[in-house]
Every structure is written in structure tokens, then in C-alpha cells.
N, C-alpha and C positions, 0 to 999 in steps of 0.2 A: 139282487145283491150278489157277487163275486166274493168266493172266499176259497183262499189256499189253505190246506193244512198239508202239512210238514209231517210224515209218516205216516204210513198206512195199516199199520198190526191193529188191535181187535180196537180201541178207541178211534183212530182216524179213519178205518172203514166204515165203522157204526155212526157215525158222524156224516161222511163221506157218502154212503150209500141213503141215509134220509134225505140229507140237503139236495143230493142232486135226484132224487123220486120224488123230491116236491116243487122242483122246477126251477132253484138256483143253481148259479154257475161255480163248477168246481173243479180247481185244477190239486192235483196230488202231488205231492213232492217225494217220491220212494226212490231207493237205491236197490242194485242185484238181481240178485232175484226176485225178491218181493214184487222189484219196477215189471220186470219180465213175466211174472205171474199175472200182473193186474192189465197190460195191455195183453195178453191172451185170451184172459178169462172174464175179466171186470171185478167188478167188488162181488161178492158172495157173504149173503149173511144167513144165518137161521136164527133159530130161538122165537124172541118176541116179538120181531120182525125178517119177514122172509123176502130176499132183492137179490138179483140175477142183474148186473145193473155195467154196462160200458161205462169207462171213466175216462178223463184226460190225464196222462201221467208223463211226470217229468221228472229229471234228474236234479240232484243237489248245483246250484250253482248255474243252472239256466236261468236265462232270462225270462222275467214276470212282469211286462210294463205294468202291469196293474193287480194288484197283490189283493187289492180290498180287503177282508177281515182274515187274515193271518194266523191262521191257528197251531197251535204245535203239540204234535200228542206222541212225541218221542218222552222216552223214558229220561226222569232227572241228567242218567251220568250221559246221555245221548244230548244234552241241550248244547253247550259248548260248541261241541261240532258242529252242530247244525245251524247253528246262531252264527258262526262264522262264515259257512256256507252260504246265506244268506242277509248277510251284514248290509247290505247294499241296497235290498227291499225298502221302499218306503209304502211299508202297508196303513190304510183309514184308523186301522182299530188294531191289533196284535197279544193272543191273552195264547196261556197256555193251561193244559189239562190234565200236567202232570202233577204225581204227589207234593206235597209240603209247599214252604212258602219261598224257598228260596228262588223258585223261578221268577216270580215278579224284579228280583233284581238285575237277575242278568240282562232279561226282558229291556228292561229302560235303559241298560249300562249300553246294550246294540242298538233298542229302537227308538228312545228316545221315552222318557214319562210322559208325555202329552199323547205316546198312542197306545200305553199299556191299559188291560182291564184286568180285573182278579177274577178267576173262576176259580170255583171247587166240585171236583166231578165227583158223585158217586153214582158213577154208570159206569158198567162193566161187561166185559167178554175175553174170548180166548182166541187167539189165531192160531188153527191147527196148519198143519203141515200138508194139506192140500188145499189150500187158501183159504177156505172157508173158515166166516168168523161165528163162534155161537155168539149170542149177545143175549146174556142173562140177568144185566138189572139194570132197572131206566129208572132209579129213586129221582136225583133230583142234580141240576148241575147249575145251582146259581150261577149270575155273571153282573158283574158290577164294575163303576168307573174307580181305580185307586185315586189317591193324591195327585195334582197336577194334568188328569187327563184332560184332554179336548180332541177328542175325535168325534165321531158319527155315535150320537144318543145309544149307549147300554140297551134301553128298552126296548130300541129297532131290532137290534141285533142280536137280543133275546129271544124274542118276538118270532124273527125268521124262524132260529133253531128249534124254538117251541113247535110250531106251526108245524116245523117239518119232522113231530114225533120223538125228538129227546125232549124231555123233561127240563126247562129250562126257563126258570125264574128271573126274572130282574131285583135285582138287589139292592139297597142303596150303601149300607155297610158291608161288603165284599171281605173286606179283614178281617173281621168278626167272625164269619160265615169261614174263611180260609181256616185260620187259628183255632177256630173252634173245635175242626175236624181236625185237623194236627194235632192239637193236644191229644188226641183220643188213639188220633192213628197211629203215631209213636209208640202206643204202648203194645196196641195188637199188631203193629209190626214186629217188633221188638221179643216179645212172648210167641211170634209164630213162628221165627227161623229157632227160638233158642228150644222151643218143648216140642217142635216138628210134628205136632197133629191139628186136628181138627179146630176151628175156630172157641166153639163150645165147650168144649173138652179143657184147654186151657183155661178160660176165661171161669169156667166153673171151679177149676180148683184152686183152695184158699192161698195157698203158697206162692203159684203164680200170680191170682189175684191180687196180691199183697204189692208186688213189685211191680203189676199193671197200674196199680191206684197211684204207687211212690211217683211211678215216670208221669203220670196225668197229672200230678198235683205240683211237679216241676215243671213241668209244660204251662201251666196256666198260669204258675208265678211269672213262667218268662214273658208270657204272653205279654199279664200284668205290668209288666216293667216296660214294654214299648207301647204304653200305652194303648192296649187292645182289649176290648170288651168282650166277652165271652159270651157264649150262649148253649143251652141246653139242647143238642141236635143228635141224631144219630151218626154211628151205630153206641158214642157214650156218652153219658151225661156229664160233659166234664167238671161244667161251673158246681153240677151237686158233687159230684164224687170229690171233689175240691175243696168244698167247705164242709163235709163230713169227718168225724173223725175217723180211722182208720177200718174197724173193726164194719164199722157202717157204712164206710168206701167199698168195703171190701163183698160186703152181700152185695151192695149196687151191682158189682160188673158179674158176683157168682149167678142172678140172676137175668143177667143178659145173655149170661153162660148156657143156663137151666134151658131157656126160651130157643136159644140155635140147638142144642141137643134136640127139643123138640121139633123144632119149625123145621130145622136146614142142619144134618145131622154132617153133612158129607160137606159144608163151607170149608172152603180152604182160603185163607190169605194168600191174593198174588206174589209175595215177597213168599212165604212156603213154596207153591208151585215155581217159583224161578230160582231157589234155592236147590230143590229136588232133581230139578232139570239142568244145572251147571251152571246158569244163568246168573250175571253179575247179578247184585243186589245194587238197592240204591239207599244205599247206608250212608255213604259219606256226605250228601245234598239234604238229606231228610235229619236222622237222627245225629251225624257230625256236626249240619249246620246247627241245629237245638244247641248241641255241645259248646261250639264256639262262638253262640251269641251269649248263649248263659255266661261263660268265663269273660266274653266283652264287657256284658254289664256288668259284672258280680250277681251272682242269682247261683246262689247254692242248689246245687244239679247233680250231687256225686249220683243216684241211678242212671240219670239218661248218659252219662261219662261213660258209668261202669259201663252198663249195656253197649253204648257204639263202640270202644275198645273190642268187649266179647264178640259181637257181630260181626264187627269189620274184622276178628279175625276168622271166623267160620265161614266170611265171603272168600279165603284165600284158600279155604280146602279144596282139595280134588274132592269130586260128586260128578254124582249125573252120571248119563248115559255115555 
């Protein structure tokens, strides 16, 4: 099987460096330096898996006669560009691996609905600054066919990436599964640039927990309104925290709180670590787009409003190094 993916930082390398250690073919799409680190060096990964690994890497905008499954694991506010750079590709299959749901749109608006699939990643790492990627969680990275597809069966192409050590499900509701984890991730985004500590830490105290439960419980209304089923998945329960009343919303996530203080004391939200470090945020595709489907449908939303307001202006601070 043949798959391009579209960026190389900690999710396209982890990617990138399986697929091609288990014997499919993979070309890279990086710019700069990154492009000039990976023909130097190759992928480099630690953590869960260790790969020292040569790649084929290419620039935005070269030719790809044969694209096969297309993947893109540039960040929300990076898809645009990159989608333009590569407008021209007619890839089997094409899903992307970034936050929220808005990427399935642009998705089909460049490549057409019959070649989109929905993913939702929860696998992570960090690209340091000497290329090496840690790669610290492999939970689970469903992939499923949306509305209108017809490309190359889901469960092939699952299949492969399982095989080759991501965690990777085939799904049949992919929406559900997307949505599901949006609801939840909105809110622990959201609470993690505005209290700037630990995962735990927030999530445990009542206050913030209050306003984490408000955005989940607007998230899943909106959900509700386009017609999307929900489901109880981590890292929150949103369909419970949803129908509970406040008070007993509000223990749900202090004790999702309690359990990372214990388990995982040092969790940081990537949206914290890219806030800390200067790094755009991706407010405006994740929590803006919530904002401006709620006001589309009518779906009373004044938290997740207030919140991307507040956020989107603390992305405009000077920070960082």
C-alpha cells in the first residue's frame, strides 16, 4: 500500500516511521528545515517505539503520480496551506489526524467526499529540536468511511496502520467517534491555555470543573443538532457528564482530575505546551468553528463563545522563549 502524509512533526513521523518499519511505501511531504533534517538524518523516534529509519521526502507542491492514502498531520491552522499546495493530488483515500471536526470539510471542499475518511487520533508525541520524536501514547486512532465515500475499504486501510503498530480501529460511525472526543476536547483545551497547569490540577478543581462540564454540555447539544450520536469514550464521559446535572457533572471530571494527579501528575495539554512555547494555538478551527456552527444552527453556546473570545485573545500575547 502507498501512503503520503503531509508533515513530518511528532504525529507524521510516528506514523511515518511504523508504516515504512513494516514494509509499506512512504513518501513525506516536509518543508525547511524539518525537509533537510529528515534527508540527513531519517525519522528518529523513542519512547514506545524506537526507529532510526531513511525516508523519501519531498517538498510542498512536487509531483506525486500516485498519492494512495494521503494523510495530513499538519496542525488545524497549517491545513489551508497545505491543501492548496497539494490541490491537484488525486489520492485512493485522504483523512486527516488533526484536532476537531472541521477538517473533514475542507477535506472534501479540495479532494472531493468520495475520497474523505474521518479519523480521531488519540496518539501523541513531541518533536524536539534535534529531530527526535518521543512518542508517548498509542490509545487508539479509529478511521472510518464519512457520508458519500467510495474509495479503497476503511478496514484495508486500517488494517495496514494497525499492523504496522498504531493502534488503529476500523469504525463504522467515525462521526460519533470524532464528535465524541470534541466535545470533551474543547473543554480540556480550553481550561488548559486559560489555568496554564497540569492536566489534573485543573480538571480537579470545582470551579474550572464547572466551566469544563458548561462547554461539554454545549458541545454535545451542538453535536445533537447535526444530527450526531454521541458516545462515552475517553479522556471524558461526555454523553454522561451531559445528562447529569451540574453538581454531578461536575465530580465526573473532578475525578478524572483526582486519577491524572495520581496516574500522570506532569500531563500537559498540547495546546499548554504550544501556548508556553509561542506557538500559534488552534483556536480558531477547533473552538471558533463550535462557536460558528452553534450561532449557524441556533444552539445556545454562550461558554464555548465566551471561552474562544478569551483564548483567541491570549493566542495574540507575546510568550515563549
Amino acid at each position: 500500500m502507498q501512503f503520503t502524509i503531509v508533515g513530518a512533526g511528532a504525529l507524521g513521523t510516528i506514523l511515518g516511521a511504523h508504516l515504512i518499519a513494516s514494509g509499506q511505501a512512504v513518501t513525506l511531504v516536509a518543508r525547511g528545515a524539518r525537509a533537510a533534517q529528515l534527508r540527513t538524518q531519517g525519522l528518529r523516534l523513542r519512547g514506545l517505539r524506537d526507529f532510526d529509519l531513511p525516508c523519501t521526502v519531498v517538498e510542498p507542491g512536487a509531483a506525486i503520480p500516485a498519492p494512495g492514502i494521503l494523510i495530513y498531520t499538519v496542525k488545524t491552522y497549517q491545513m489551508d496551506e497545505a491543501l492548496n499546495a497539494l490541490a491537484t493530488l488525486r489520492p485512493d483515500a485522504v483523512f486527516s489526524v488533526a484536532n476537531g471536526v472541521m477538517k473533514n470539510e475542507q477535506l472534501m471542499a479540495v479532494h472531493g467526499a468520495g475520497r474523505v475518511l474521518g479519523c480521531m487520533a488519540n496518539v501523541s508525541g513531541e518533536l524536539r529540536t534535534d529531530g527526535v520524536v518521543e512518542f508517548t501514547r498509542n490509545v487508539r486512532m479509529p478511521l472510518g468511511p464519512l457520508p458519500g465515500y467510495r474509495g479503497p475499504a476503511a478496514a484495508d486501510i486500517a488494517a495496514a496502520i494497525d499492523a504496522a503498530g498504531v493502534v488503529t480501529p476500523a469504525v463504522d460511525d467515525i462521526e460519533s467517534a470524532e464528535w465524541s472526543k470534541f466535545a470533551g476536547w474543547l473543554a480540556m483545551f480550553s481550561l488548559a491555555v486559560i489555568a496554564r497547569t497540569t492536566t489534573g490540577v485543573y480538571l480537579e478543581n470545582a470551579g474550572l470543573a464547572a466551566v469544563g462540564v458548561k462547554l461539554a454540555k454545549e458541545a454535545v447539544a451542538l453535536a445533537t443538532a447535526r444530527g450526531i450520536t454521541l458516545v462515552d469514550q475517553s479522556p471524558i464521559p461526555v454523553v454522561s457528564v451531559a445528562q447529569a446535572e451540574l453538581p454531578a457533572a461536575v465530580e465526573i471530571l473532578r475525578d478524572i482530575g483526582r486519577n491524572l494527579i495520581a496516574q500522570a501528575p506532569t500531563h500537559r495539554m498540547s495546546a499548554l505546551q504550544d501556548f508556553e512555547a509561542g506557538r500559534r494555538l488552534e483556536v480558531h478551527e477547533t473552538l471558533g468553528y463550535a462557536a460558528r456552527e452553534a450561532a449557524r444552527l441556533g444552539v445556545p453556546a454562550p461558554t464555548i463563545a465566551f471561552c474562544y473570545e478569551l483564548v483567541a485573545g491570549l493566542d495574540t500575547l507575546p510568550r515563549g522563549a
